[in-house]
N, C-alpha and C positions, 0 to 999 in steps of 0.2 A: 590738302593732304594731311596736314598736322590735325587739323580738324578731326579728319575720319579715324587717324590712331587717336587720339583723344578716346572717340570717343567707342573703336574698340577696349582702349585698356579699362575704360570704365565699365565697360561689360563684364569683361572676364576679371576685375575685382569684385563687381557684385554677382557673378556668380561665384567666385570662390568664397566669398562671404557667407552667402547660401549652402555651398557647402560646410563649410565650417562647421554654420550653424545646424544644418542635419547632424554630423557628425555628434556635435553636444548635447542632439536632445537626450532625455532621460527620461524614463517610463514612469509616470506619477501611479501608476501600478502595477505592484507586481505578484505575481500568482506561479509560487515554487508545488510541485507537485511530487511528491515520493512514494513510487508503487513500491514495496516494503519485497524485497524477494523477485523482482519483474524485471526476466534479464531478456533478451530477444527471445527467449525460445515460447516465456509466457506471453508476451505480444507478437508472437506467430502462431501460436497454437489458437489463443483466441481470434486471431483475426482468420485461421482457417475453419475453426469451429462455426464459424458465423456464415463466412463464405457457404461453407456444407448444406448448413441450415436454411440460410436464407434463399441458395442459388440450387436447390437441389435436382434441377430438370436441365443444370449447365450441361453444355457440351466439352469444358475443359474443367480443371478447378478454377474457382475464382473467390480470393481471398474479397472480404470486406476491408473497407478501414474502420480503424478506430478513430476517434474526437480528435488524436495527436500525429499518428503516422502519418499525414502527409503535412506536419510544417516545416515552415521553408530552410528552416535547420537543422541538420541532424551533426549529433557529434560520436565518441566513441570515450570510453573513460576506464581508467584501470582503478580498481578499492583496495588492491592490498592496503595494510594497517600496519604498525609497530609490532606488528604480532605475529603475522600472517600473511599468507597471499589467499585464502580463505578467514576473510575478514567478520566481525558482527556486526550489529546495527549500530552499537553506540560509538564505535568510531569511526565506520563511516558516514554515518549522521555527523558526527564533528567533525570530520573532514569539512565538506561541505556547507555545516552550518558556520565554521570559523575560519576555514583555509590549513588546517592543522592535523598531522596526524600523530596518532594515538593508539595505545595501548587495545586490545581488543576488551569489551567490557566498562573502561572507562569513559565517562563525556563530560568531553571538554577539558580537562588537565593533559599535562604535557606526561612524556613517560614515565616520570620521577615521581608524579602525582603532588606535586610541588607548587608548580603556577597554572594559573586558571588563561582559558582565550577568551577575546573579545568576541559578541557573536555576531553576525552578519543582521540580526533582529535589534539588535542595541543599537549598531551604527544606524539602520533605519529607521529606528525611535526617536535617538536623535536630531535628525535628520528633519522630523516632523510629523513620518506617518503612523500611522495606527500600523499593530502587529494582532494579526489573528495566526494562533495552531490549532489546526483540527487535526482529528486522524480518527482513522476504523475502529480501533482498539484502544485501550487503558489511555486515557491521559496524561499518566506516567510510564508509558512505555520507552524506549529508545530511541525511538528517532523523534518525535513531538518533544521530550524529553532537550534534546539536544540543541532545541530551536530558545530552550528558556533555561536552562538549568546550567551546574557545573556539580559534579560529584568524581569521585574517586570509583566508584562502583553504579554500573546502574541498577543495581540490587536495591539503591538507597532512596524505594519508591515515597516515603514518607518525605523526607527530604526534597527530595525534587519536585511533590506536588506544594510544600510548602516557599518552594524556594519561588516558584511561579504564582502562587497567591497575594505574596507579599513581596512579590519585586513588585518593578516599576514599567515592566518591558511589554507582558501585554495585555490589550486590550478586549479581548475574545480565546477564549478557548473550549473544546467543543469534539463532541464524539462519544465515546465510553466514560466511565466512571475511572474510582480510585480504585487502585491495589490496597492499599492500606488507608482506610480513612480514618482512621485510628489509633495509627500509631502501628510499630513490628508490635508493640505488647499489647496493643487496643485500650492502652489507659492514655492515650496522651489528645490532645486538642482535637477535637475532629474537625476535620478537614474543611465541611462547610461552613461551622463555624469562624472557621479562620478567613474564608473567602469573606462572609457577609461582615466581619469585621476591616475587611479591607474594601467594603466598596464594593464589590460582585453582585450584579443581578444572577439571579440562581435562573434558568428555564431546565426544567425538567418533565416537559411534560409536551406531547406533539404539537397542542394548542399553541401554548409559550414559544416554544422554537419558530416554530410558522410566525409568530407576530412579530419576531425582535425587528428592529429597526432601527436607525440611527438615536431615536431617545434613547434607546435602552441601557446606555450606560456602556459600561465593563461587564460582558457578558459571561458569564459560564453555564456551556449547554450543555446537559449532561443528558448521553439518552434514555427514554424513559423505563426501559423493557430492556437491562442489558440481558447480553448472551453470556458464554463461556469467557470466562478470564476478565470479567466487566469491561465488555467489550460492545461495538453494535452487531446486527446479526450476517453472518453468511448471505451474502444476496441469494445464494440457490434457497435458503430457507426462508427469506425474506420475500424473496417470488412467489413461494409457495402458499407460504400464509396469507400472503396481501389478497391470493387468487382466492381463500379461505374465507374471505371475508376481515382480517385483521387491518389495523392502520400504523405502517411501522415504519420508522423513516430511514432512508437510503442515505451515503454518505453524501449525494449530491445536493440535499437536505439541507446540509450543517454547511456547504460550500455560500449555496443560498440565504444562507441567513446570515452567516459572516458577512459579505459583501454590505447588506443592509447593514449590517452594524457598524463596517471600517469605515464606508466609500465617507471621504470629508473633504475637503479643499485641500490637502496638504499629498492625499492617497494613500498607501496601503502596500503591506508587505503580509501575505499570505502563503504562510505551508499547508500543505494537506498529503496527509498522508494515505495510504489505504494497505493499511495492516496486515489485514489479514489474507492477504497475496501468500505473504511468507508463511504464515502460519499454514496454511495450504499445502504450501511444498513444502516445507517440514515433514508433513504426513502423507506425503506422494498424492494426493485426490486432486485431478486433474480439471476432474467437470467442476468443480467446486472452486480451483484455480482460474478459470478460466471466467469464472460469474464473476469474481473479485474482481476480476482485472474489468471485466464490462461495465460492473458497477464503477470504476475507478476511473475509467475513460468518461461513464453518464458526468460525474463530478468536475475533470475536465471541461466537458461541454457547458458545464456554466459557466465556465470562466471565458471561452472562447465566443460564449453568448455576451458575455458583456462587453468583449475586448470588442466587437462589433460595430456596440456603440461609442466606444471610447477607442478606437483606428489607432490614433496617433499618441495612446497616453498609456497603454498598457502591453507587458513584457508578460508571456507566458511560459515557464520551463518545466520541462516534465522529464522525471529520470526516475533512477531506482538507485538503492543504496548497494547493494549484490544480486547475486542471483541466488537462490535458494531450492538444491533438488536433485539439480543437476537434472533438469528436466530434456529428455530427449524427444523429436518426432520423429518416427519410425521407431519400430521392433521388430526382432530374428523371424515372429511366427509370420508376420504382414507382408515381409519383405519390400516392396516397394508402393504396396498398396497402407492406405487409411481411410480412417472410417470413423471419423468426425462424427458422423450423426447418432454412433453408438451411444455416445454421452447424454444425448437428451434421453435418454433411457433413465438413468441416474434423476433422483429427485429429492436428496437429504444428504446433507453436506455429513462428514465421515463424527462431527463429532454429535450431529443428532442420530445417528446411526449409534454410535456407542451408549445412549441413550438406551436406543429399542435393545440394542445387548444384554445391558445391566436388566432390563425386564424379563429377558429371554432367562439371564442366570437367577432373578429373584423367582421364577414359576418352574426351575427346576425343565426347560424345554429340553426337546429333542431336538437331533440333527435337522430331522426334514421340518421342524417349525420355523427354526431358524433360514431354512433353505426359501419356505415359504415368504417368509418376512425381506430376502434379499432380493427373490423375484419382484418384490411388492415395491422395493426400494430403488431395486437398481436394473430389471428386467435381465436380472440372469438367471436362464431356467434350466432345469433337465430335460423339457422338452425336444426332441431331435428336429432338427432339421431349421431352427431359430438361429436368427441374427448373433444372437446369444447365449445359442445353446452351451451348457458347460462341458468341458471336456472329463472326460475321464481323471486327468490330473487335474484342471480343475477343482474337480470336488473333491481330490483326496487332500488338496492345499486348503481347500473349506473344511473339510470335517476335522484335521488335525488343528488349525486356527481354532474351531468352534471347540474342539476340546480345553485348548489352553483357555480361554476364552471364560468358559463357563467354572474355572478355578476362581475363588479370591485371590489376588494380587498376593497376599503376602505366602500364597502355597503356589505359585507356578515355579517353575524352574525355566531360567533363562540362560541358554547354555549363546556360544557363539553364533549357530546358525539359526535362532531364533530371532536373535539380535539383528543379523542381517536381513531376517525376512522380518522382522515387524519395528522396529527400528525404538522400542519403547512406547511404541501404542498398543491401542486394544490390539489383539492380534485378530480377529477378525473384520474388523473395520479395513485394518488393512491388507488382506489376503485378498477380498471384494475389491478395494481400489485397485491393486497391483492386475487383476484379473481383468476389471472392464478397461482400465487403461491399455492396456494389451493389445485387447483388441480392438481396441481404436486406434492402434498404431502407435501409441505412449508409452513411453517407458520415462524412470528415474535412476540417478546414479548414489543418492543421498539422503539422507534424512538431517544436511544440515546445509550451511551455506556452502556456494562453492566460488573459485576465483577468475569466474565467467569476467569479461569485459562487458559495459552495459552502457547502453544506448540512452543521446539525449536529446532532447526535441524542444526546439524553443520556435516561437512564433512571435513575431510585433518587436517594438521599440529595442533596436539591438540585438535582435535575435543572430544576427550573422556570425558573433561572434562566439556561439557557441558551437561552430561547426569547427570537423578536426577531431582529433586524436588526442587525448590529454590526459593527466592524474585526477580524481576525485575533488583533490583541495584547489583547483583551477575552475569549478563551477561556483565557489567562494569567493574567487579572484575574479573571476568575469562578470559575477553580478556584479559587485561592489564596483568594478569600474563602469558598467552600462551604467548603473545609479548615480553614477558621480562622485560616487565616495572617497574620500582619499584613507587610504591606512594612516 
């Protein structure tokens, strides 16, 4: 009898042992993902637009998933800031990146603008592993930004690309260009300069990026064909072109070739951002919204491709910093119908549309050329009896746009209700977004952030615990303890 308890306690120590041991393991990769503006309603709208799309002969709706909505975590998170409960990206990127909240516009200092935080990227350097930031947009923008820098202002884009060339923290970074490579005066050190003096392999070129690899050093990928704001391109433009014949790389691109450059014996702590979500909802364009996020989810799926072969050594989490738009599904005219497949009608994201504008006002165009060129853009016609036909208000919302429109900036008159209907953009660009959103059932409340709650998705080595209800600066906290970290 002594025997046989013997030699259950020896069991049930050696499985508590085994548990323990689950308990301590810690992901020798980790892969943080930040859709820039992506609160539930942009990964619902995209996942219905897809459903629409792909399933269009369904007998019910049937949403798609995206790369993330179904891992086996989900959480919920609040962003207000020191500022706000309509927060911005650089504090809550510091949130997140330090466990620390801040000022709206500041990353990384405390409110006082006094003492700087530790980053979540330092502790992991530390630690041993490589730190890659990518992101859609500027590689000084605010949330990439926030993963390597400390400033008082994220204005201080000179700064903060310097402050990451010549620190110590990372290994890889990758996406868009500088804001100021230059210097705010353009007389000071240029930017690459300063990288190749710290050791940076430069790729700038489709070739380069596709080849990096673990030789390749300290990388900096810069893309080669930026877009607006030295940025990478709108996936709806990006689609378009590739279909054109163009060779243009996607964010899931620079996902792929970081990997190549961190993966080492020690592993890897990866941000990636996708930017230009927000910038999207900024400007109400929905179809355009919805490509970002797809493209943002493709990006995802590389990491979920490699966590595959790596099961037991890789941590995935994927969130957003706010929501951006105050994007609604449903509107007053739809009432409980949508119409998802409206959008693939749309084929040029709103600021290559502001493009064909500025040409419309350099040739002195009329109303109906411009009408022509919308049809061409966005399949909204005069035609009767069309998916899209325009309504009578409609077009009188297009020809008063196409009036302001066809002004130089410095002669429009921007009274209150202009403001409300164009929010500081082309006013035509956005009379046509607000119109084909519409009638796809979309509406917006914003043309800034708003203080939505926003969803978080982790999958692999400790993902559990990022389910629940929590503050921002707690997805700082729960990494660093899944990692092992101590404060």
């Amino acid at each position: 009898m002594k025997k046989l308890l013997l030699i259950a306690l020896a069991l049930v120590l050696a499985l508590g042992a085994t548990a323990l041991a689950e308990d301590a393991a810690t992901p020798k990769y980790v892969f943080m993902f930040i859709g820039d503006g992506m609160g539930n309603p942009q990964v619902t709208a995209t996942q219905y637009y897809l459903g629409a799309t792909q399933n269009p002969d369904a007998a019910i709706p049937t949403p798609e998933q995206l790369s993330f909505t179904e891992f086996e975590a989900l959480g919920l998170v609040t962003t207000y800031d020191a500022s706000s409960f309509c927060p911005d990206s650089a504090s809550t990127a510091t949130s997140m990146a330090s466990g620390q909240k801040t000022l709206s516009g500041v990353i990384n200092y405390d409110v006082d603008l006094k003492d700087s935080f530790k980053l979540i990227t330092e502790y992991a350097k530390e630690a041993g592993k490589k730190v890659g930031v990518i992101t859609s947009v500027s590689l000084d923008h605010a949330t990439p930004a926030a993963y390597y820098a400390k400033v008082p202002s994220r204005s201080q884009y000179y700064d903060i690309a310097v402050q990451g060339l010549t620190g110590t923290t990372l290994d890889y970074l990758a996406g868009g260009s500088f804001l100021k490579m230059d210097g705010d005066d353009g007389e000071q050190e240029n930017l690459l300069d300063i990288a190749a003096a710290n050791g940076w392999t430069l790729a700038n070129t489709n070739d380069d990026i596709r080849a990096l690899d673990a030789e390749s050093g300290r990388v900096l990928a810069i893309e080669p064909n930026v877009a607006d704001s030295q940025s990478i391109h709108y996936e709806i433009d990006r689609v378009r072109r590739e279909a054109e014949g163009e060779d243009i790389l996607a964010l899931s691109d620079y996902v792929e070739a970081g990997i190549r450059v961190l993966d080492n014996e020690n592993g890897f702590f990866m941000m990636c951002e996708g930017g230009k979500i927000d910038w999207s909802g900024h400007a109400n364009d929905a179809a355009t919204s919805i490509h970002e996020t797809i493209a943002f989810s493709d990006a995802v799926q590389v990491a979920v491709d490699f966590a595959e072969e790596h099961p037991d050594e890789t941590l995935i989490i994927v969130t957003a910093d706010h929501e951006t738009g105050g994007m609604t599904i449903g509107f007053a005219t739809t009432a409980y119908d949508t119409h998802f497949d409206y959008l693939t009608s749309q084929k040029i994201s709103f600021t290559e549309f502001d493009g064909v504008i500025a040409t419309l006002r350099e040739n002195g165009a009329t109303f109906e050329d411009a009408l022509a060129e919308i049809e061409a853009c966005y399949g909204l016609t005069t035609e009767e009896g069309q998916d899209l036909t325009l309504t009578d208000a409609d077009v009188e919302a297009l020809k008063a746009a196409f009036e302001l429109s066809m002004l130089p900036e410095e002669e429009r008159v921007i009274g209150e209700e202009e403001a409300l209907l164009y929010g500081g953009y082309e006013p035509l660009s956005m009379a046509v977004s607000h119109i084909i959103n519409n009638k796809a059932g979309l509406s917006y409340t914003s043309y800034a952030h708003t203080g939505l709650q926003i969803p978080v998705y982790a999958q692999g080595v400790g993902a559990e615990i990022f389910s629940g209800l929590y503050d921002n600066t707690d997805i700082f906290n729960k990494t660093m303890k899944v990692m092992g970290i101590d404060l």
